[in-house]
N, C-alpha and C positions, 0 to 999 in steps of 0.2 A: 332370777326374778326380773320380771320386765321394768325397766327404768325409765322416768317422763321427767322433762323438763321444762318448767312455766319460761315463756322467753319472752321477754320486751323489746319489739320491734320500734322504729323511731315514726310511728302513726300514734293519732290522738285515739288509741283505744289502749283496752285494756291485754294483759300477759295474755299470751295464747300457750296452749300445751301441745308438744313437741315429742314422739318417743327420740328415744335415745340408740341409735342401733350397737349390737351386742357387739362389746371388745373396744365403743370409742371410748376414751379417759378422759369426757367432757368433767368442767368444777362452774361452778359458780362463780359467776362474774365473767367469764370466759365469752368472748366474742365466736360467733358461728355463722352460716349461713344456713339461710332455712327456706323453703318454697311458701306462699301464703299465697292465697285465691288459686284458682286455675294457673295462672302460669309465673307470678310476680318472683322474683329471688329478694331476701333482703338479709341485711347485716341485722342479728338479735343478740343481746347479752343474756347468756344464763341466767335467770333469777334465785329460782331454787329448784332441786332436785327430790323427786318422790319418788315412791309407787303408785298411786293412786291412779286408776286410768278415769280419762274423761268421761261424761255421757255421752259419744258419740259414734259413730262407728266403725270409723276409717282415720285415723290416726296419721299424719303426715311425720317422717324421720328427719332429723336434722340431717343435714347434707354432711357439712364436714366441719372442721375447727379451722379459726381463722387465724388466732395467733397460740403460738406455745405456750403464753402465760397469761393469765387473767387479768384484766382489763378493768376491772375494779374492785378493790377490797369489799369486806362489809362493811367497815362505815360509809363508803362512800357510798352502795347500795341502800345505807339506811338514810343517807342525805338524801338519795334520790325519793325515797319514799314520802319524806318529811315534807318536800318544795311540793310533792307531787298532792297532798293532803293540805299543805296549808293555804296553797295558793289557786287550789280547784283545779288542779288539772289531771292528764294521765302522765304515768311514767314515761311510756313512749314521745311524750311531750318534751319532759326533758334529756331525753335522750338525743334528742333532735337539736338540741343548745351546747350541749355537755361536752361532745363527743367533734372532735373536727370534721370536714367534711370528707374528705378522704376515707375515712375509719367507717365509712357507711356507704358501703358501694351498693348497688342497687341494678335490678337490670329484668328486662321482659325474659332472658334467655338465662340460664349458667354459665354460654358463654357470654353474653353481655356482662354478665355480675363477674365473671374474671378477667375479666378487659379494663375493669374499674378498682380494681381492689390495686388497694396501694402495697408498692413493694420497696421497703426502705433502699437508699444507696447504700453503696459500700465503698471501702475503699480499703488499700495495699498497710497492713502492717509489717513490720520486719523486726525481728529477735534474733539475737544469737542463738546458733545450733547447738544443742545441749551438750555437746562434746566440749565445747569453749567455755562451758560454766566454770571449769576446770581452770585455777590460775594459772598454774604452770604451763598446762597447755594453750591458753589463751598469749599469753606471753612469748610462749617461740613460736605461735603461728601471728603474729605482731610482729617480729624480727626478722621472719622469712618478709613480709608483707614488707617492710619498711625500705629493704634494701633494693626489691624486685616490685614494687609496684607501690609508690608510694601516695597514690590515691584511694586505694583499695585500706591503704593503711589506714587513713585518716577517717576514712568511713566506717572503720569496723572499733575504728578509738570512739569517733562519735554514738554510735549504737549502746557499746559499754559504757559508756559518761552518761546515759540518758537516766541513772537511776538515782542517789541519795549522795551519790558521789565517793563513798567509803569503800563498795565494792560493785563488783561488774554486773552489769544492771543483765536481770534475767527475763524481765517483760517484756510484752511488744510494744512497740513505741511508733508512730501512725508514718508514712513513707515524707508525706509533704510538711514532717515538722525536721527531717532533718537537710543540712546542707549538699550533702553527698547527689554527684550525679546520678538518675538511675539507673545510666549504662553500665557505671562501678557496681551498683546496687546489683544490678543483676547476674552480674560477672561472682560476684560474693555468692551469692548464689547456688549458679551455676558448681561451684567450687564447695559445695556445700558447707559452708562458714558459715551465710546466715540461713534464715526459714521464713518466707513469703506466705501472708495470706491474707486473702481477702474478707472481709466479711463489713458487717453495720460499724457504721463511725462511733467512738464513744466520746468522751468528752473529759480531757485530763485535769486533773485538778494538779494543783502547781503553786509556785510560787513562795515569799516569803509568808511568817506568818502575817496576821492579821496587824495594820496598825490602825488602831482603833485612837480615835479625836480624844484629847484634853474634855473632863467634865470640869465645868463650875461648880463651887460649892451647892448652890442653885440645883444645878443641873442631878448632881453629885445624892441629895436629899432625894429629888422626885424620883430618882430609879432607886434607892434603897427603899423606897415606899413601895413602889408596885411589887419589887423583888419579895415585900414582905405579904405584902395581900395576894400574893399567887402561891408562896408559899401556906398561907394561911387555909389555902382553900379557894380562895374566888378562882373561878375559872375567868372571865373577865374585867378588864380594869379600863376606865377612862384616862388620858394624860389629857388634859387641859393645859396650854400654854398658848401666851400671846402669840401672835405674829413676828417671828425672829427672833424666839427664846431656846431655839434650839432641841425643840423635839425632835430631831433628825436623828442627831447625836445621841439621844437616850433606846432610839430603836438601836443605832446602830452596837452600843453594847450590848441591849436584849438578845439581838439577830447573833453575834458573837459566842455569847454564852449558849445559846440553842446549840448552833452549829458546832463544837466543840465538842458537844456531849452527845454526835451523829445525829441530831433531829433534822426535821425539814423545817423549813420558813417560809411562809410566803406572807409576801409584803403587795399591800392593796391598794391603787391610786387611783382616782374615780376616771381620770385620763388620759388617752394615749399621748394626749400632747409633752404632759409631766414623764410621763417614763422616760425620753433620752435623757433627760437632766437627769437623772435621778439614779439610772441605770449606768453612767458616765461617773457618776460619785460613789456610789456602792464598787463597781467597778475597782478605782481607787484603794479601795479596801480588801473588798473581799476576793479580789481576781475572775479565777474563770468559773468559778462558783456562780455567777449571778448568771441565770436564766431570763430571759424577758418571754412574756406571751401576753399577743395581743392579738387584736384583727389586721393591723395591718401586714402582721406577717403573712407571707405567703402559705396556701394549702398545705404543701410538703412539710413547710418548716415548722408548722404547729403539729403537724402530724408524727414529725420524730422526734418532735419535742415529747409530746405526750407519749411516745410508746419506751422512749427514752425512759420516761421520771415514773412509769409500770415497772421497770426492771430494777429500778434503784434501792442500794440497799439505806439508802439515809445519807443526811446531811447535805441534801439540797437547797436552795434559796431560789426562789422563784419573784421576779417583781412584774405585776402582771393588772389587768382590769378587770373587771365586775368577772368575767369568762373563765378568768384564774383558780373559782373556788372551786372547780371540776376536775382537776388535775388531780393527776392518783399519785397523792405525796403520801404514801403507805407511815412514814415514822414523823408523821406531822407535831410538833411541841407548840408553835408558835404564829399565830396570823395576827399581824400588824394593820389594820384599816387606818391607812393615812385618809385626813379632813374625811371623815368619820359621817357629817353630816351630811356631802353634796349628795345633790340626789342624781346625780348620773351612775350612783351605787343600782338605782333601780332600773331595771330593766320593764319598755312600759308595751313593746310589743317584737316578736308575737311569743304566746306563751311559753313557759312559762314566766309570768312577769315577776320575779323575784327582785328582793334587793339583797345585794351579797354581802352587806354590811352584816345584816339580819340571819344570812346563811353561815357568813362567816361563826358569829357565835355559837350557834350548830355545829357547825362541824367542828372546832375545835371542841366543844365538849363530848361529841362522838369518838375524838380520838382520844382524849385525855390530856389534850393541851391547854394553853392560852390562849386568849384574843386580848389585844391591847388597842383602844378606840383611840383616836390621834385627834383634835381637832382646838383652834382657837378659839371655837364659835361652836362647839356641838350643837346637836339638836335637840330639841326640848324631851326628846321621847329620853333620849342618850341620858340628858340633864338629871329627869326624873331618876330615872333609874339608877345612877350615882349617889344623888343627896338621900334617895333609902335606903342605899345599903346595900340593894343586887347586884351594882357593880363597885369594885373598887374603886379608887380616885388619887390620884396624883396630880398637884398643879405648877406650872412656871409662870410667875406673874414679873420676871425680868428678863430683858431681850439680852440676847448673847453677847458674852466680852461688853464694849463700854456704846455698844448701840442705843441708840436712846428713842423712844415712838416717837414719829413726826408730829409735827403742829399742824392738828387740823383749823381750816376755815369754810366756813359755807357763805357761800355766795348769792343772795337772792338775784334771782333771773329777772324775775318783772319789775323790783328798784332797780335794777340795770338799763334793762329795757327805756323807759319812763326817765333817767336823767343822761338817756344818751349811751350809756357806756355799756354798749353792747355789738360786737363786731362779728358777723353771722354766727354764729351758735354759741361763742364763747365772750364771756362778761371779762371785762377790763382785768380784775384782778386777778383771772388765771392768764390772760393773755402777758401781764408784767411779771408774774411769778414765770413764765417760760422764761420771755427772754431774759430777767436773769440768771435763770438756771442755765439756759444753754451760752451766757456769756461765761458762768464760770467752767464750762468745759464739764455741765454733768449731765444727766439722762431724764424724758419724761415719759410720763406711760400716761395714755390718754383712753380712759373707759367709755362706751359707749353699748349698751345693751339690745341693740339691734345691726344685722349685718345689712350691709346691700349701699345702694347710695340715698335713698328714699324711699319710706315706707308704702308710699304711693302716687302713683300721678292722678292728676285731677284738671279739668278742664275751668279754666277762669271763665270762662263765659257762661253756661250752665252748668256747670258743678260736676260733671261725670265721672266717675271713676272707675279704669280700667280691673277688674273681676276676674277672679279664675273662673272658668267656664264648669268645671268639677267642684269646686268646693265656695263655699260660703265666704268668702275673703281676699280683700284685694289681690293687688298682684306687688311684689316689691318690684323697685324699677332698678338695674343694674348700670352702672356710667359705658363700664368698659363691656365694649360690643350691644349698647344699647337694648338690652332687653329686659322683659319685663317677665318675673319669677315668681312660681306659687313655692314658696316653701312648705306645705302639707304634699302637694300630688308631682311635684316638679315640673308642671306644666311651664312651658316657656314660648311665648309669644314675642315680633318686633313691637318697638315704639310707635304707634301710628304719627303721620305724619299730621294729619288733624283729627282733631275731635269725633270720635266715628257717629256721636249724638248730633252736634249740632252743626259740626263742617265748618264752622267761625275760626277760632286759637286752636293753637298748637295747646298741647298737653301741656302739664309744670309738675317738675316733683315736687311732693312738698313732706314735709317731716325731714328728718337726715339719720342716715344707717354709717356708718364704720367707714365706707367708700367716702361719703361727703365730707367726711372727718376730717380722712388724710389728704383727702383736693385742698379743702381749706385752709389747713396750717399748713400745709407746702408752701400755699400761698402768700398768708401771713411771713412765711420765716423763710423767705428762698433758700437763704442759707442753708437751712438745715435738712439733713440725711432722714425722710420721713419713711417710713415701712406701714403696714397694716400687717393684723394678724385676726383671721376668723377663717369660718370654711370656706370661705369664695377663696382666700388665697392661699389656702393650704390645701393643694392640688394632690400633696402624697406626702408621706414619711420624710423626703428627701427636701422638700420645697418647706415643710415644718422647720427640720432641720436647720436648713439655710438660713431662716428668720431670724433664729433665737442665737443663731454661733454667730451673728451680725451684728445681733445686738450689746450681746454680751462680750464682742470683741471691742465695740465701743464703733464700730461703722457704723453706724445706726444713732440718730441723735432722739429721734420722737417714735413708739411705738404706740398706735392706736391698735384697738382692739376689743373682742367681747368677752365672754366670761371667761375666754382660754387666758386672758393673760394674767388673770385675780389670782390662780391655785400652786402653791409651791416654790415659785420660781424666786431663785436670788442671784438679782442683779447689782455688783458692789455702787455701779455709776448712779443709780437711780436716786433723784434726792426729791422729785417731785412727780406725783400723781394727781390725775385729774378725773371727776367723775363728771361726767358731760350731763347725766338727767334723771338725774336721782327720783324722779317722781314718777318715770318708767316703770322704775323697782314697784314700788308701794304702791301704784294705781293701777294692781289685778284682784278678779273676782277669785281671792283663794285666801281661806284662813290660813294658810302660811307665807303671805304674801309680807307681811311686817319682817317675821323672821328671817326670811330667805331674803330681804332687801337686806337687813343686817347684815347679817352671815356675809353676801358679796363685796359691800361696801367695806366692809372692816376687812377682806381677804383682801380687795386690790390697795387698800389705804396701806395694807402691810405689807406692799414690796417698796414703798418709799423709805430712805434712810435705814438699811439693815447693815449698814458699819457705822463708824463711831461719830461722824459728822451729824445724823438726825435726818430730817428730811420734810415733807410739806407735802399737806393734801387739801385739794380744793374741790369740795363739793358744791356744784350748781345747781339750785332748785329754787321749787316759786313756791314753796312753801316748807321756811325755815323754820316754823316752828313745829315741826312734824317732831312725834315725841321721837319718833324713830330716826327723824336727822339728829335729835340733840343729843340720843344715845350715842350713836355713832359717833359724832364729836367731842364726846366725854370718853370714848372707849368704853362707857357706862354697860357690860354683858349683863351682870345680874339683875340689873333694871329694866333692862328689856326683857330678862326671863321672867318677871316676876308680873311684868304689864300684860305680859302675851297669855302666862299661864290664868291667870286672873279672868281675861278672857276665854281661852278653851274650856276654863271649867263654867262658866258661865253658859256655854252655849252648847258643850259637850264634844267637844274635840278632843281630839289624842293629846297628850299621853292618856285621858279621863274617858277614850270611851278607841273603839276598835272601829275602822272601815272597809266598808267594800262598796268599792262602785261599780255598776252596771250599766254599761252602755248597751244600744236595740240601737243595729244598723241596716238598711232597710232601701231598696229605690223608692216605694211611693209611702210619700209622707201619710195619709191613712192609714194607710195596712201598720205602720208603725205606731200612728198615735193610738193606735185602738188596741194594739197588740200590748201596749206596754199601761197602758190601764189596767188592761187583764192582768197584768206579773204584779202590778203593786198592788192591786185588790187580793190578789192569793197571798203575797208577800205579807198582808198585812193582818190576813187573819192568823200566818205565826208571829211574826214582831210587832204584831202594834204598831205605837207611835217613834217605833224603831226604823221605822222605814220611810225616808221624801223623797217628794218629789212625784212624779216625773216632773223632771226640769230639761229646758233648752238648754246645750250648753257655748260658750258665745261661739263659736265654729258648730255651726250645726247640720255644712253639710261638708262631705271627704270624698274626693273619689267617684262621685255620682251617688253617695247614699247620704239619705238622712239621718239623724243621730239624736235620740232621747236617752238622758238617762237614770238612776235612780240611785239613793245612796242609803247601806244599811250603817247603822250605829248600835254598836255591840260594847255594852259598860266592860270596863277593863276586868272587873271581878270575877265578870260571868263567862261560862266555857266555850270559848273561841270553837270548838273540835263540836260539841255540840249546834251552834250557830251553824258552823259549815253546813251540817248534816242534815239539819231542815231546810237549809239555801239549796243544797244541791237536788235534796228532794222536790223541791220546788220548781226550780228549774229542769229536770227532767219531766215535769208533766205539761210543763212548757213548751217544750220544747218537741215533747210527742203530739200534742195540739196539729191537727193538718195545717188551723187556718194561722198557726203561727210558725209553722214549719219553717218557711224561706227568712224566718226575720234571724239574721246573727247578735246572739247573744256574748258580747265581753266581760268577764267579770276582771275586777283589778281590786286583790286583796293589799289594803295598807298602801292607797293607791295614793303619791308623792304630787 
């Protein structure tokens, strides 16, 4: 009987069907290559396998099988389904995210598309020749060896030691882990003692057992709780714990017990910047176990990573970013979401825009495991769903060993300003808190929420401000090599030398970004060893690197920085932090702009004082009684959860109701304004007063295009899968419209 196969190709469409030709032993989930249009080749995953023949009349055959084992389970096939439903997009979408880039070769020709296809390295194993397994024999070919060639000797002792140590090790064991010459090696050989061969590198696991950290009584309570609400049933649990109360320590027993009992783990950090740290301590523990995947690895090395963790039979540990929950961890028990809340969990282009926080808990109950949320500050949606009952809860409200939370102070900027005591961006009382800190030989971290040296140049004499020619917003001004940067399109222009408006003054920066920062207190403190950390100075993996082993080596006396230096990090030196413009946080157009000022302030106030001395945080703002500064300064969470949510249900924000925003991008601002009346007019004869907007949004243009857009709110109660289903309808007649044809539609489900 003739056999078809639906295949998902990595295009924004939907499966196409595939025959199967007679005698191939294609399965599902299985990677192939397939011909689509007149001549294109593309890498497709099996979806499912029928009889049913298409309505069409000519039928295209898969080419051939691209690897010998399938490429994704079916949970993962069902995750893909799920991102691909919930978040409006097609499968082949995320396929295009999921999958590294290597594993999707592509080509006009068959020979192009195998010009591309990637072919793992390999490299020389060596084993003894099954005649040696034999001890006796093994021993007097060791005695001939010892007296006539006493390098061959030691090489062939070494080979036999590589196993458990009681008896003579029968595995291969990889060429470049032992000491032995390969000239010897090969002479062994030759001599046929050992057995040479080539094939894909594996990855030995080794070492002593696990030594897993000292719990506090403290600490000791909160994992006997989770341990019981997972066993109870929650497939979910929150750990709630301050800043330096040692949630590290409680995954690291979780991850322990998984791995024990052959599971996989993967553990989730919103940043790559956190993974060395973090992958350097796990390390520590768990040895050659610990896997990293990220983007900054290279093509290849994500690529044998994942064809790697396809063939595994369990008991992996993966420490990786938002890209991680694509990994085909077939005996998955356990996904850990460290700071649970940032939103660099979301992914905001291009589609599929998921958050993997969110996917996370999918897939672990796809598989039949845990997800454990991590954060000091969750997020309200997290919040809610805790204090009901959908997810478990465990909390640490004591910092580790005899650390004690820093004393925080806030500092008003404008009584600064106004009695003198204001010395370019920084008021009197954090400039003395430095240098006593750095009199007594300890560390500061200096916050500031914007990169670059100046948020813009402007001319003192008529007012001009230098513009991205592309987009709606200035230009930030860079010190070093004078130029001047769009952070949306990367446009980069020089400094003019005058005013290109009036030809009078030179330019002036004005505001101050991360670069002005660290000019400054250099200034201020000649003395001291100043460093910056943001994306201007973190060039690659390596220059990250360099930063933080600087710091933490104690070469480093003052690190400025932006949001990379708030999340995870623990520095013993650190006893003062400083937040440079706390009114940055709180002065944007976002109802989670209270929160997410929280959430950051309380993250970087918690790398102050995390050993037993305590530590000091000074927040600068011109408006001190902000509820949200006074939170912060109390450490006050509940109270801020309980202001903010009082607000969302007031106005009907999440957790109290569902979104999707819709952006219309567009070159001529007509064709757009006219086009996106039409969507909320049809929008609104299904949602109602479900639907605002259109609204400008404050960047409103990108790229050369204009940008309106519109926001659905769906009550938490009502059927999210439903709501899709009339949106999508909706927008496909939309989108078939001629005269709205050219307008690109975004949507962004649960949009951060």
């Amino acid at each position: 009987m003739p056999r078809y196969a639906d295949i998902v190709l990595p295009l924004a469409q939907p499966a196409y069907t595939f025959a199967v030709p007679e005698g191939m032993a294609v399965r599902e989930g299985q990677a192939v290559a397939v011909q689509f249009g007149p001549r294109k080749f593309y890498t497709g995953i099996v979806w499912r396998l029928h009889d049913r023949r298409p309505d069409f009349p000519r039928i295209k055959s898969i080419q051939r099988i691209l690897y010998d084992s399938p490429l994704l389970s079916a949970a993962q096939r069902s995750l893909w389904e799920w991102i691909a439903s919930y978040y409006l997009c097609s499968v082949g979408e995320v396929m295009r995210v999921a999958l590294p880039r290597l594993m999707k070769p592509s080509g006009d020709t068959e020979e192009e598309f195998s010009e591309e296809e990637f072919r793992p390295r390999t490299e020389c194993y060596v084993s003894l020749a099954r005649e040696l397994w034999d001890e006796t024999t093994f021993h007097e070919t060791c005695e001939r060896l010892e007296r006539r060639a006493p390098k061959q000797y030691e090489a062939l002792l070494e080979i036999a030691a590589a196993g458990d140590g009681e008896r003579i090790a029968t595995d291969e064991i990889a060429r470049r882990l032992l000491r032995a010459d390969y000239g010897v090696l090969r002479t062994l050989e030759r001599k046929g003692l050992i057995v040479a061969t080539e094939h894909e590198r594996t990855v030995e696991y080794g070492g002593p057992a696990f030594r897993l950290p000292e719990l506090t009584p403290h600490q000791r309570r909160a994992l006997d709780a989770l341990r019981e609400q997972f066993a109870a049933g929650k497939s979910t649990a929150l750990l709630q714990g301050i800043t330096g109360s040692g949630k590290t320590e409680i995954y690291i027993h979780l991850i322990a017990e998984t791995l024990s009992r052959g599971g996989d783990v993967l553990l989730l950090v919103p940043e790559i910047a956190l993974t060395a740290q973090l992958i350097e301590r796990m390390e520590r523990i768990f040895g050659s176990r610990v896997t990293a995947y990220h983007s900054k690895l290279t093509n290849r090395r994500r690529t044998e990573t994942y064809l790697r963790l396809s063939r595994s039979s369990g008991g992996e540990f993966v420490v990786g970013v938002r890209s991680s929950i694509f990994l085909p961890l077939k005996h998955l028990q356990l996904v850990v979401v460290d700071e649970e809340h940032d939103a660099s969990y979301k992914q905001t282009d291009p589609a599929p825009r998921y958050n993997a926080r969110d996917c996370a808990v999918v897939l672990a109950r796809l598989t039949g495991g845990r997800t454990l949320l991590g954060s000091a500050t969750p997020s309200l949606e997290t919040w809610s769903n805790a204090a009901t009952g959908k997810y478990g809860r465990a909390e640490l409200t004591e910092r580790y060993g005899a650390a004690r939370l820093p004393a925080v102070y806030v500092s008003d900027t404008l009584r600064a300003a106004r009695r003198g005591e204001r010395h370019a961006h920084f008021n009197k009382l954090l400039l003395d808190k430095i240098g006593e800190t750095l009199d007594r030989g300890e560390q500061v971290m200096l916050f500031q929420n914007r990169r670059g040296f100046s948020p813009y140049v402007e001319c003192a004499e008529c007012g001009w401000t230098a513009r991205c020619p592309n987009c709606n917003v200035t230009l930030t001004y860079h010190k070093s090599g004078r130029k001047l940067v769009c952070h949306y399109c990367g446009h980069t222009e020089d400094v003019p030398a005058k005013c290109p408006s009036c030809r009078v003054t030179d330019v002036v920066p004005m505001g101050f970004g991360t670069e002005k920062i660290e000019e400054e207190i250099a200034a201020i403190f000649p003395e001291a060893r100043v460093a910056r950390l943001d994306r201007d100075s973190v060039t690659s993996e390596s220059a990250f690197n360099a930063i933080i082993a600087d710091f933490a080596a104690h070469r480093t006396d003052i690190l400025v920085g932006t949001q990379m230096i708030t999340k995870g990090f623990d520095f013993a030196g650190v006893s003062l932090v400083g937040i440079l413009n706390a009114d940055n946080l709180l002065n944007n157009p976002d109802f989670r702009a209270a929160e997410r000022a929280f959430q950051l302030m309380m993250q970087v106030a918690g790398r102050a004082g995390r050993r037993d001395d305590g530590g000091e945080v000074v927040i600068q703002t011109g408006d001190p009684g902000n509820p949200v500064i006074r939170q912060v300064a109390a450490g006050d969470y509940e109270g801020m959860v309980r202001m903010q949510l009082a607000d969302r249900q007031a106005f009907f924000y999440p957790p109290y109701a569902r979104l999707t925003s819709l952006t219309l991008r567009h070159r001529d601002p007509t064709t757009l304004r006219n086009g996106i009346l039409a969507l909320a007019t049809s929008l609104r004869t299904r949602f109602g007063r479900r639907v605002l907007g259109p609204m400008t949004p404050p960047v409103d243009r990108i790229r050369g295009e204009y940008l309106a857009g519109l926001l659905l709110k769906i009550e938490s109660g009502a059927s999210s899968a439903r709501a899709r289903e009339l949106l999508l309808s909706e927008l496909k007649r939309f989108s078939e419209n001629p005269a709205w044809k050219a307008i690109t539609v975004v949507v962004d489900v649960d949009p951060q």
